[in-house]
MARBAZA-23865 format. One line per 8 residues: their letters; for each residue x negated, y, z negated of N, C-alpha, C. Coordinates in Angstrom, 2 decimals, decimal comma, always signed. Layout:
N
a = X:Y:Z:X:Y:Z:X:Y:Z ~ ...;
end
This chain:
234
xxxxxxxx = -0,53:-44,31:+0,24:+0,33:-43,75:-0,78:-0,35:-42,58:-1,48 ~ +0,46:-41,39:-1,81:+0,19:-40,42:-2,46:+0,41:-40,01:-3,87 ~ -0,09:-39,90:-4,75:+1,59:-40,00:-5,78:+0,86:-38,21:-6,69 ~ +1,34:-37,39:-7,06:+0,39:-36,32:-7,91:+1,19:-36,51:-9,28 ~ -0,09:-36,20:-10,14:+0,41:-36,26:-11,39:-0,31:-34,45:-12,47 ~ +1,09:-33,76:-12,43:+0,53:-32,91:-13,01:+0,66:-32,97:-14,23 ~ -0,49:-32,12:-14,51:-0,77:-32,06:-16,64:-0,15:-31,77:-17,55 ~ +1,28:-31,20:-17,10:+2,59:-31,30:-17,77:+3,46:-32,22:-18,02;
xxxxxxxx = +3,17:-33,18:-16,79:+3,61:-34,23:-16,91:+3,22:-35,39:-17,83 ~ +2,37:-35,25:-18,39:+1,67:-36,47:-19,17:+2,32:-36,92:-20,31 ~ +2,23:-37,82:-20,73:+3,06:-38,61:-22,12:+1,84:-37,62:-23,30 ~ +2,66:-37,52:-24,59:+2,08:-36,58:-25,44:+2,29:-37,83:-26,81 ~ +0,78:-38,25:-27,30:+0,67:-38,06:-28,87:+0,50:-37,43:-29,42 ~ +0,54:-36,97:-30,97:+0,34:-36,01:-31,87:+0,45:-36,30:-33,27 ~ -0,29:-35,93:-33,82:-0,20:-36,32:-35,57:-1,25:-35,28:-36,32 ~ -1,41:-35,36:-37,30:-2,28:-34,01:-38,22:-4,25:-33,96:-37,91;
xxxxxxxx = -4,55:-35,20:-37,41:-5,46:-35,55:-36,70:-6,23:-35,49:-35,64 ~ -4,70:-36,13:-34,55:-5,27:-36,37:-32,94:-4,13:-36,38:-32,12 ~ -4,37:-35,56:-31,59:-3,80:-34,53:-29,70:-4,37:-35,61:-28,53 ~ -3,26:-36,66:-28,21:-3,64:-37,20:-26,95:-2,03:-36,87:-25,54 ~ -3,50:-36,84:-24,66:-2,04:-36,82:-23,25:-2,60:-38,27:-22,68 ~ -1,66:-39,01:-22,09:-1,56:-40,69:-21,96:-1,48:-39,52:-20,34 ~ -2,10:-40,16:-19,14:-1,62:-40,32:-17,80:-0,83:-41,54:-17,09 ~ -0,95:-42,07:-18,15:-0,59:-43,83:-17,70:+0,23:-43,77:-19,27;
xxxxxxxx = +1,44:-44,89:-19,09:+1,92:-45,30:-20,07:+1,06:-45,63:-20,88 ~ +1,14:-45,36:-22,30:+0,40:-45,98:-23,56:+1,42:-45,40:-24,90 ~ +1,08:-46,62:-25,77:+1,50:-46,11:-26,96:+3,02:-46,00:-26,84 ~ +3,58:-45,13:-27,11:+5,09:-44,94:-27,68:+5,61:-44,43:-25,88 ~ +4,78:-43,54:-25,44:+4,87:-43,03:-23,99:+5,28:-44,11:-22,79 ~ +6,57:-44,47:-22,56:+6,49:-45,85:-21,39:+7,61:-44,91:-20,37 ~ +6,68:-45,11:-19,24:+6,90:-44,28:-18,37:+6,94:-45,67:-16,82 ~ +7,89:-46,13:-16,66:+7,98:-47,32:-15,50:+7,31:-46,58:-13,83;
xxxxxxxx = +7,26:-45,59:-13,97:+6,33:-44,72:-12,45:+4,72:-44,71:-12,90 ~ +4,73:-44,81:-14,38:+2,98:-44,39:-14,34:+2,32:-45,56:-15,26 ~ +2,74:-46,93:-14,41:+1,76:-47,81:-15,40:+0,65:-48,44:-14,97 ~ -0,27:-47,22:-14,34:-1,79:-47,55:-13,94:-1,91:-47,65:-12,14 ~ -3,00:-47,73:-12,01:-3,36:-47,54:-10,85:-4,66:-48,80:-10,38 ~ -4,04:-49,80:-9,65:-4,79:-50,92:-9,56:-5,60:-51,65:-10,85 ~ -6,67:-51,99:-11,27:-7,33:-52,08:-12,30:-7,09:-50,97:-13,57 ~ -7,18:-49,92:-12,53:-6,71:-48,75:-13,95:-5,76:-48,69:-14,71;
xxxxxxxx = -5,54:-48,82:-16,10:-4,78:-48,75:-16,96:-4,28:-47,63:-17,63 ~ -5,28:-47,15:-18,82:-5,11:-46,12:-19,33:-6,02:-44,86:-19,16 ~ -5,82:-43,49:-18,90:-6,48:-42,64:-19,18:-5,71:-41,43:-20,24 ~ -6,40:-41,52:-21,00:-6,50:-40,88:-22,21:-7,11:-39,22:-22,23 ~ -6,51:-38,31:-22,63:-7,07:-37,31:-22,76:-6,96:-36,82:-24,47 ~ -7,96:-36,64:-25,30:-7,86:-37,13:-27,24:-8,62:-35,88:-27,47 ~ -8,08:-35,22:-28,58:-8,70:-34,08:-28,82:-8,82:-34,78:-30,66 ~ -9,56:-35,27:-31,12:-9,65:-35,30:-32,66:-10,11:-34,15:-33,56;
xxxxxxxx = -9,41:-34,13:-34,74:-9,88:-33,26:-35,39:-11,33:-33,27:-36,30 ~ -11,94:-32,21:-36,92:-13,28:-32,51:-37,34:-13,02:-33,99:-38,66 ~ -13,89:-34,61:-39,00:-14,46:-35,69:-40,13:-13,17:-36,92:-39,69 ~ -12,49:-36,97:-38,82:-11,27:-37,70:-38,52:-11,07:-38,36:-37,37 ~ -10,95:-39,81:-37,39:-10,88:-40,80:-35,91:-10,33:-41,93:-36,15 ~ -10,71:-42,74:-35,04:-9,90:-44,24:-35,17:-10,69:-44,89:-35,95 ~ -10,17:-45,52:-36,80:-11,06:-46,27:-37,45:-11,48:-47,93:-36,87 ~ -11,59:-48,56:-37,82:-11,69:-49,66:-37,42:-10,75:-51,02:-36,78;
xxxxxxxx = -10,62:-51,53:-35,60:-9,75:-51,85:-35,01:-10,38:-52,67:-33,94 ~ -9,46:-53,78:-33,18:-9,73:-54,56:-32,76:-9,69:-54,50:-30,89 ~ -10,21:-55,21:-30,12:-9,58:-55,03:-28,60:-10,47:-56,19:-27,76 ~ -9,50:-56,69:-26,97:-10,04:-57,91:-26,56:-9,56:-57,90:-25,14 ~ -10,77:-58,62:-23,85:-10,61:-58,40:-22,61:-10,31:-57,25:-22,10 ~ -11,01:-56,23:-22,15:-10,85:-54,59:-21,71:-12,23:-54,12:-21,70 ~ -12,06:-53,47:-20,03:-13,54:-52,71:-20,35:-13,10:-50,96:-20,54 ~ -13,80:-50,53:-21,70:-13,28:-48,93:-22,00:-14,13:-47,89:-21,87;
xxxxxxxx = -13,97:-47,17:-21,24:-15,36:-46,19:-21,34:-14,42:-44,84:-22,39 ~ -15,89:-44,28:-22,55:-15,45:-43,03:-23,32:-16,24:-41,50:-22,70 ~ -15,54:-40,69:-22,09:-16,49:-39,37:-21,36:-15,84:-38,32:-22,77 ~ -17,05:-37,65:-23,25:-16,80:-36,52:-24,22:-16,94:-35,15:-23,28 ~ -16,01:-34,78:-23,57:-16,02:-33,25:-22,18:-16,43:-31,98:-23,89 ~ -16,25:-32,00:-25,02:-17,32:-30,85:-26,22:-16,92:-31,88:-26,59 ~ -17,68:-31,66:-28,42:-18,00:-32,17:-29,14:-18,71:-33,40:-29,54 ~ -18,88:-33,94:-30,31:-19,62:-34,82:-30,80:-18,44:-36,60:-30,92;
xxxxxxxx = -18,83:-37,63:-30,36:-18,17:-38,90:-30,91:-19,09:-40,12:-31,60 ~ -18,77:-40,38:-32,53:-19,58:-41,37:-33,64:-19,24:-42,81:-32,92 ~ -19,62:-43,68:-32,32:-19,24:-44,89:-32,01:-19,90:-45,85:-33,30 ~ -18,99:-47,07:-33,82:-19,49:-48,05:-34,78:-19,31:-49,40:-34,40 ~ -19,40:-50,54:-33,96:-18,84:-51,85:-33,67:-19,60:-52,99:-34,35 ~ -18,82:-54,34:-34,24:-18,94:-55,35:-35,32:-20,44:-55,92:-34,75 ~ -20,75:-55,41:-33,37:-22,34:-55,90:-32,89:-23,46:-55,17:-33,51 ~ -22,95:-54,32:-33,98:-24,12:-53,38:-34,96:-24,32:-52,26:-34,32;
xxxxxxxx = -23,92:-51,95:-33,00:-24,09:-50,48:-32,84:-23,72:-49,49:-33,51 ~ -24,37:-48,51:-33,39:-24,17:-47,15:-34,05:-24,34:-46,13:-33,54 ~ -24,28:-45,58:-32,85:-24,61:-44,21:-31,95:-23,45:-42,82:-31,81 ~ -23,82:-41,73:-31,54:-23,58:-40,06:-31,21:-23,61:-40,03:-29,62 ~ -22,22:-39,99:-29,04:-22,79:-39,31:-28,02:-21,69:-38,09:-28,11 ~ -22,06:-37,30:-26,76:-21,63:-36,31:-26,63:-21,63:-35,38:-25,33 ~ -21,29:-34,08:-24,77:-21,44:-33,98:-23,09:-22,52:-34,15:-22,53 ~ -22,60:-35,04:-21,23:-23,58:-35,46:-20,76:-23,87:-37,04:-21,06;
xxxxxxxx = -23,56:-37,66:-21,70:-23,15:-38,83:-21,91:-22,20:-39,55:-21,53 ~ -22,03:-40,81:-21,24:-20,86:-41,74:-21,18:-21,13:-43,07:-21,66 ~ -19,92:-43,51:-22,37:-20,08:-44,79:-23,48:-19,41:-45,58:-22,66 ~ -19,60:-47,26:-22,51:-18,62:-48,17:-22,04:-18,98:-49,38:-23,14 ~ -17,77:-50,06:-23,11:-17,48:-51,25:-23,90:-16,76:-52,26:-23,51 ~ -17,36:-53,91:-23,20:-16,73:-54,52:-22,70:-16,30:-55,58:-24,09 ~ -15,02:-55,06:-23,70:-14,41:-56,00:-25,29:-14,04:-57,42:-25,03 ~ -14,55:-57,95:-23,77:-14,46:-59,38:-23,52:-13,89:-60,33:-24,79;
xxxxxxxx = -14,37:-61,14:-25,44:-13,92:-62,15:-25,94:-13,42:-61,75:-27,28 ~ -13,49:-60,61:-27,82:-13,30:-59,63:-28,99:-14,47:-58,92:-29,53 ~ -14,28:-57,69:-29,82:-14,79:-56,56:-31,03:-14,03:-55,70:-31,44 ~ -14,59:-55,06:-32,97:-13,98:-54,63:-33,62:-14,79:-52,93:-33,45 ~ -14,17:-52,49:-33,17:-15,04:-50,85:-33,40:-14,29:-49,81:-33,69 ~ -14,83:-48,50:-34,18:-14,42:-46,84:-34,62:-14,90:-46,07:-33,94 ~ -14,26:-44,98:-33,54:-14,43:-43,86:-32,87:-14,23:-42,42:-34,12 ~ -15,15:-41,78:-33,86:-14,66:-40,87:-35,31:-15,76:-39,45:-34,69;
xxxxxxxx = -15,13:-38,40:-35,23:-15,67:-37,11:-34,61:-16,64:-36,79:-36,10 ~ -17,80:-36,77:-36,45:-18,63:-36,55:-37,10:-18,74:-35,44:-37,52 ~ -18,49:-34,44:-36,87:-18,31:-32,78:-37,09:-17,65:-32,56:-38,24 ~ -18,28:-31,53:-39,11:-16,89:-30,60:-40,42:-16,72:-29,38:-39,99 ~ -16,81:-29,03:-38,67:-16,05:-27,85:-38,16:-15,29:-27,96:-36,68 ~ -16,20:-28,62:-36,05:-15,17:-28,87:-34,38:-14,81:-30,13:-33,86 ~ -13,69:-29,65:-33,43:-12,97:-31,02:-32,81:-13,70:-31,39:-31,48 ~ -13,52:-32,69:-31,09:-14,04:-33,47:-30,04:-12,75:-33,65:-29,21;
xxxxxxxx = -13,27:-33,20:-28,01:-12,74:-34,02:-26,67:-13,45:-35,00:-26,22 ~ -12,41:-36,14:-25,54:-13,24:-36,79:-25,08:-12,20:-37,72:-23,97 ~ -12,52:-38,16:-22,82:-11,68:-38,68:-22,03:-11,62:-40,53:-22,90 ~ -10,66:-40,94:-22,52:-10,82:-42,62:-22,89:-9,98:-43,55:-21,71 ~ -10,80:-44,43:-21,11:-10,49:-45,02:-19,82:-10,10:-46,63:-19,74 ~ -9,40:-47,14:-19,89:-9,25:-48,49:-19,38:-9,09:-49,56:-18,49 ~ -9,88:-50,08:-18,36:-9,67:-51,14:-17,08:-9,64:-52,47:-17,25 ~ -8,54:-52,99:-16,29:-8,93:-54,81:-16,72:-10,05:-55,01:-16,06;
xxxxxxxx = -10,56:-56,04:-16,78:-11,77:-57,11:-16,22:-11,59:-57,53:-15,66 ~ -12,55:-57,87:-14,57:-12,43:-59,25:-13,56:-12,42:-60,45:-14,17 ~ -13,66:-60,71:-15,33:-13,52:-62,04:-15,70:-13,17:-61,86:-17,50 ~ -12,17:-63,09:-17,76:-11,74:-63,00:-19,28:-12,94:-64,06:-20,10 ~ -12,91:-63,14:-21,39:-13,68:-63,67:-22,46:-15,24:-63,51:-22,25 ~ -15,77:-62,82:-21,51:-17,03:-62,90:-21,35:-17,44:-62,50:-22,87 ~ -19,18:-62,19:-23,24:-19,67:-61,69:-24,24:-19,50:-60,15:-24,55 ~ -18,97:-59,43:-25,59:-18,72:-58,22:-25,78:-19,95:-57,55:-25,28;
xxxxxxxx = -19,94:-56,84:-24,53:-21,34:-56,09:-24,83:-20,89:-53,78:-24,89 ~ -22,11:-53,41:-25,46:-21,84:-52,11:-25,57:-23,05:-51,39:-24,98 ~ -22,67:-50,26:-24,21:-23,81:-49,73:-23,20:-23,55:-47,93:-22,89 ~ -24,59:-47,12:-23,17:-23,58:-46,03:-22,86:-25,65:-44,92:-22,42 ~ -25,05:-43,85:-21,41:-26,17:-43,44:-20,53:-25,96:-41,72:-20,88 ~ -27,13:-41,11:-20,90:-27,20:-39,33:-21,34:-27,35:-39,75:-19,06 ~ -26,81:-38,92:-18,73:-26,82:-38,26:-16,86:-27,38:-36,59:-16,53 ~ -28,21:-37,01:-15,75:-28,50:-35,71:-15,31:-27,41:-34,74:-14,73;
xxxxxxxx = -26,72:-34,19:-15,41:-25,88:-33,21:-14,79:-26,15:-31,87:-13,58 ~ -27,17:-32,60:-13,30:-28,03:-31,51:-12,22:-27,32:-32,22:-10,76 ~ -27,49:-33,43:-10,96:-27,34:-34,64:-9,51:-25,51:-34,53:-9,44 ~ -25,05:-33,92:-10,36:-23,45:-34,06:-10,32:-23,21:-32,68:-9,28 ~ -23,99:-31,74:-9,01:-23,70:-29,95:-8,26:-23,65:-30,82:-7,09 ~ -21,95:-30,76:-6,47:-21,57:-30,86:-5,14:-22,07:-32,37:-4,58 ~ -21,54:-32,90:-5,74:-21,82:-34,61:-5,11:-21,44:-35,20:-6,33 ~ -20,52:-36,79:-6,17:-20,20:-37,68:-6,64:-21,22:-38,29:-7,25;
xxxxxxxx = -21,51:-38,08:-8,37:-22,55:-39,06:-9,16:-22,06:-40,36:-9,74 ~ -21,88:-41,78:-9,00:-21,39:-42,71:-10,00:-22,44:-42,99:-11,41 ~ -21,31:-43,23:-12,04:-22,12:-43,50:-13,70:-21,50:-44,81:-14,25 ~ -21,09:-45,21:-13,59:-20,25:-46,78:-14,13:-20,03:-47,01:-12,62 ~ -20,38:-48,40:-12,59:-20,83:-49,25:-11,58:-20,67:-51,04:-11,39 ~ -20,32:-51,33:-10,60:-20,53:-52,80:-10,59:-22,01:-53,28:-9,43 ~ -22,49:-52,14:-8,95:-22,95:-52,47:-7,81:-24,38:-52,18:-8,84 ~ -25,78:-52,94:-8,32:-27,03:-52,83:-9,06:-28,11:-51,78:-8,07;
xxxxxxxx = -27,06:-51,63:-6,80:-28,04:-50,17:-5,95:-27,66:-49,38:-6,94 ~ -26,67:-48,86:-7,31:-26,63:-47,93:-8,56:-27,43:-47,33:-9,50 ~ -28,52:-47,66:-9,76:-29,26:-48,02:-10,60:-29,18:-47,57:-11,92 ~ -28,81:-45,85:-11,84:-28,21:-45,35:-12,92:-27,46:-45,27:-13,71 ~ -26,20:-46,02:-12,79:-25,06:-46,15:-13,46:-24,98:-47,49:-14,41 ~ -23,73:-47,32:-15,46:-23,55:-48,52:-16,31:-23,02:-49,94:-15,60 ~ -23,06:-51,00:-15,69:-22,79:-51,98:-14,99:-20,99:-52,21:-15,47 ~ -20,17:-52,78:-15,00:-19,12:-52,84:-15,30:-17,98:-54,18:-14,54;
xxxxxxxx = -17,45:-55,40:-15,65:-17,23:-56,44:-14,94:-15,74:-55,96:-14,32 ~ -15,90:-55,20:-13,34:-14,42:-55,49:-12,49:-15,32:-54,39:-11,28 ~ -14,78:-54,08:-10,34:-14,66:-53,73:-9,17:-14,28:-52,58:-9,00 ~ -15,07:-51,88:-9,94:-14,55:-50,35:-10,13:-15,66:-49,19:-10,07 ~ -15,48:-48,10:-9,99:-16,61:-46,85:-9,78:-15,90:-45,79:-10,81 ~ -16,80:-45,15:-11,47:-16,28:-43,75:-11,63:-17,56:-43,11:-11,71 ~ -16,57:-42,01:-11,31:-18,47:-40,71:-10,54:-17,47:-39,24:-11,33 ~ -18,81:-38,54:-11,62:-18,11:-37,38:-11,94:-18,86:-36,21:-10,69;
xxxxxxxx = -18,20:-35,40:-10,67:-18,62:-34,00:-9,88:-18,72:-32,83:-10,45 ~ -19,22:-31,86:-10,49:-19,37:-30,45:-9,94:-19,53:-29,93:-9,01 ~ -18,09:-28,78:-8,61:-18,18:-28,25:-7,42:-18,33:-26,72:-7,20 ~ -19,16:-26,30:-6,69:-19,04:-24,85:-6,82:-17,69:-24,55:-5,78 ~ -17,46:-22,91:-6,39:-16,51:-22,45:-5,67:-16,80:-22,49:-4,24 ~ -15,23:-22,75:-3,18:-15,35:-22,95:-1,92:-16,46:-23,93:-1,52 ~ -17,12:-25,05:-2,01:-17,51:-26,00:-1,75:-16,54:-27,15:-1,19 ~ -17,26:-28,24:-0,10:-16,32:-28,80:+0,37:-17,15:-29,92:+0,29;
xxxxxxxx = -16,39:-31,26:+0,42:-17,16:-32,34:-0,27:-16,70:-33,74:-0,07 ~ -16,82:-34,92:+0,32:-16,17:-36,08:+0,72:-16,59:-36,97:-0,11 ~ -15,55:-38,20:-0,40:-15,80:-39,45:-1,45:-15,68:-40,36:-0,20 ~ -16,51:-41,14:-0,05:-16,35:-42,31:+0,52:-15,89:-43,68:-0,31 ~ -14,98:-44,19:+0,22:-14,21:-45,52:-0,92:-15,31:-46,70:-0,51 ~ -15,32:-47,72:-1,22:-16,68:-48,84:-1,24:-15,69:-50,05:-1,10 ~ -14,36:-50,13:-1,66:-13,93:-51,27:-1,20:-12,34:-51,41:-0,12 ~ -12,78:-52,80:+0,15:-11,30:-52,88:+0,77:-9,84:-52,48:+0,29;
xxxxxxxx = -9,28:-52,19:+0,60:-7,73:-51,18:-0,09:-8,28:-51,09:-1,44 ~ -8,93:-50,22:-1,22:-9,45:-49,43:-2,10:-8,07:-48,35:-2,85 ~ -8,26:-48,06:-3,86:-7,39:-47,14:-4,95:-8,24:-45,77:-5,38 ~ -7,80:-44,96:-5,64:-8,55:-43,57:-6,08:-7,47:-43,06:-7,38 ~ -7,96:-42,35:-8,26:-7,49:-41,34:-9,05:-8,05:-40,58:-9,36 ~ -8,03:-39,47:-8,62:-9,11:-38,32:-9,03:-8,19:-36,71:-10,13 ~ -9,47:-36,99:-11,22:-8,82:-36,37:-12,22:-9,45:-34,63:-12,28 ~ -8,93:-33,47:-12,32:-9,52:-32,49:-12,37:-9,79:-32,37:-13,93;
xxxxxxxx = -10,82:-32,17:-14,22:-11,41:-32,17:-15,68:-10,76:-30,35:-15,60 ~ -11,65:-29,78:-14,33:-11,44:-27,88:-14,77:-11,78:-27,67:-13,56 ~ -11,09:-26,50:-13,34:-11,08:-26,06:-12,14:-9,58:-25,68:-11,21 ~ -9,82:-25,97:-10,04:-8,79:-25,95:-8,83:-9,50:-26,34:-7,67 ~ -8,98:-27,11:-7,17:-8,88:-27,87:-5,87:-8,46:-28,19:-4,81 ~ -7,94:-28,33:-3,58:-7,36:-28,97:-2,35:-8,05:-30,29:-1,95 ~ -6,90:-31,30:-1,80:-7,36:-32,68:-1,72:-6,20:-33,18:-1,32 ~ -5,83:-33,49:-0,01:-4,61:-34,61:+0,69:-3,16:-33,33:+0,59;
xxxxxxxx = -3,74:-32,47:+1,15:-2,36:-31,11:+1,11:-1,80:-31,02:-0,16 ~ -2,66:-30,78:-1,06:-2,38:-30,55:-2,35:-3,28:-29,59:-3,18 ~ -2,74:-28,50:-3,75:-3,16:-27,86:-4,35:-3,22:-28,42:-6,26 ~ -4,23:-28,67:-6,49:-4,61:-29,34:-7,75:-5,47:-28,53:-8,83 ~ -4,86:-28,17:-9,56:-5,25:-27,37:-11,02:-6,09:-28,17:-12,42 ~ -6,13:-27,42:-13,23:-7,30:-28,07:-14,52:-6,17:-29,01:-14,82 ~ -6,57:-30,75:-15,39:-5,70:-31,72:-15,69:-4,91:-32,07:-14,83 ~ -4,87:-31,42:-13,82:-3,85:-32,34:-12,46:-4,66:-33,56:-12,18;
xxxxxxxx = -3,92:-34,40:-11,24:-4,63:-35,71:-11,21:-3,72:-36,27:-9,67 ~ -4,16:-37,03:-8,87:-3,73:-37,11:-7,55:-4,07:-39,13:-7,86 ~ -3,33:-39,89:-7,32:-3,22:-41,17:-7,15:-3,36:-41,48:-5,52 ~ -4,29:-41,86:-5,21:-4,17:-42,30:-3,36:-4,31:-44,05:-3,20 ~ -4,24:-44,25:-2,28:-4,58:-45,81:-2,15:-4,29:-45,90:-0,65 ~ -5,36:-47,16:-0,15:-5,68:-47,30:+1,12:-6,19:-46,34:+2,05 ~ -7,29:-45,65:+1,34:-7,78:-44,53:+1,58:-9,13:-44,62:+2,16 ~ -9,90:-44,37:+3,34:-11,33:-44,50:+3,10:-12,32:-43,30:+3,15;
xxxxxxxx = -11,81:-42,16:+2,89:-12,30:-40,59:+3,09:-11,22:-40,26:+2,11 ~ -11,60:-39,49:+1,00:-11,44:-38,29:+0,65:-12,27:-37,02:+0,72 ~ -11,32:-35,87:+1,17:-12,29:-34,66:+1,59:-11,70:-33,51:+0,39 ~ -12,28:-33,10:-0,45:-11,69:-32,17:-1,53:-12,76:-30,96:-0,97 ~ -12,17:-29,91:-1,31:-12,30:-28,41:-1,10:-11,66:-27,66:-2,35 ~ -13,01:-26,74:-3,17:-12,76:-26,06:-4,36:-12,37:-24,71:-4,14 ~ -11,10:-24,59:-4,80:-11,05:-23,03:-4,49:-11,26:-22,63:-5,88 ~ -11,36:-23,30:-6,89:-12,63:-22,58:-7,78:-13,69:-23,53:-8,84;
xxxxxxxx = -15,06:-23,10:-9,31:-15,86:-23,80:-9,49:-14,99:-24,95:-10,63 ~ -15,12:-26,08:-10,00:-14,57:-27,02:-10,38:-15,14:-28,83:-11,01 ~ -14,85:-29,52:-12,35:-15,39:-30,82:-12,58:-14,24:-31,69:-11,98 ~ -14,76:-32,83:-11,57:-13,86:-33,87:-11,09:-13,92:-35,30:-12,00 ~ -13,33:-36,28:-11,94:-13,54:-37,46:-12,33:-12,84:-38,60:-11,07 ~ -13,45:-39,12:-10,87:-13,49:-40,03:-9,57:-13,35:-41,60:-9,53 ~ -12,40:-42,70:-10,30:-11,90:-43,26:-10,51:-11,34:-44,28:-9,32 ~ -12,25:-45,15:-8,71:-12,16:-45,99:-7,43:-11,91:-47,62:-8,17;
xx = -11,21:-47,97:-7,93:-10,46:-49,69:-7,94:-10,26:-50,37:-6,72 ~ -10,64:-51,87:-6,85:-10,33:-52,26:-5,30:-9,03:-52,93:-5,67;
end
């Protein structure tokens, strides 16, 4: 199966705050064609404004990651973390049996982007835990770097309880490049952060996004220097 999802297409929040595009139903956005992709639930694209975020709030059995593409994100939770990350980073949170946490852009002049990802868990109620990695963005030029992982060859990547991968890329222009899938009917959603692309006779632009399944090769070709996000579910 093929399905493309362009960046026009996306469900739109908005308020004096925060600019989100939903790819997947969320929120007020219910869209019966786009409610996730195997394990995948939500992807979030959130632009917050400076000193302004989610505050404090609850979420239970969900693992969430957070990728900041600029700016700065303040993470807070009821386990006592406290941390800044920002590009080059990625945050995950397994809200297993419950936590309470805030997301808030720390800045008094620029707004934060930042991707926000959801997946079900394999197993319910485990212990919350919170985990998040700075990546060499060097190892991402023209290769799939996973950074969230279930597998422990990984080594770099964050561990994650369900059966899922996400790798990010950089591709230089006219670079050509293959994802190999890791599981059986395997699922893909590969998201163009920036750029342009060819991937499954499709010409794919900045925020386009392509849905495949039962796939075991993907071969993408940049027709210009391009980031990817790489989103594998079994």
């Amino acid at each position: 199966m093929k399905q493309v999802h362009r960046a026009d297409t996306r469900g739109v929040s908005e308020n004096k705050w925060l600019y989100s595009q939903h790819s997947f139903s969320f929120a007020d956005y219910i869209n019966p064609a786009r409610t996730g992709l195997g394990k995948l639930i939500v992807l979030n694209d959130d632009i917050v404004q400076a000193k302004r975020g989610f505050g404090l709030h609850h979420h239970k059995n969900m693992e969430i990651i957070s990728i900041p593409l600029s700016g700065e994100l303040q993470h807070k939770d009821t386990l006592g973390n406290e941390h800044i990350i920002k590009t080059g980073d990625i945050q995950t949170m397994s809200a297993g049996s419950g936590i309470n946490h805030s997301e808030f852009n720390p800045s008094s002049e620029t707004v934060v982007n930042f991707l926000q990802i959801w997946v079900l868990p394999k197993t319910l109620d485990i212990e919350p835990r919170y985990a998040q990695l700075t990546y060499d963005q060097t190892k991402m030029n023209n290769h799939f770097l996973p950074l969230v992982s279930p597998f422990s060859t990984d080594s770099a990547a964050i561990s994650i309880e369900q059966n899922a991968i996400l790798s990010l890329a950089n591709l230089d222009e006219l670079a050509s490049l293959n994802y190999n899938t890791h599981f059986e009917s395997a699922s893909c959603y590969i998201f163009v952060i920036d750029g342009e692309i060819e991937l499954a006779g499709e010409r794919l632009q900045r925020r386009d996004a392509i849905a495949l399944t039962e796939i075991k090769v993907i071969k993408v070709i940049a027709k210009k220097t391009s980031k990817l996000l790489c989103i594998e579910t079994a």
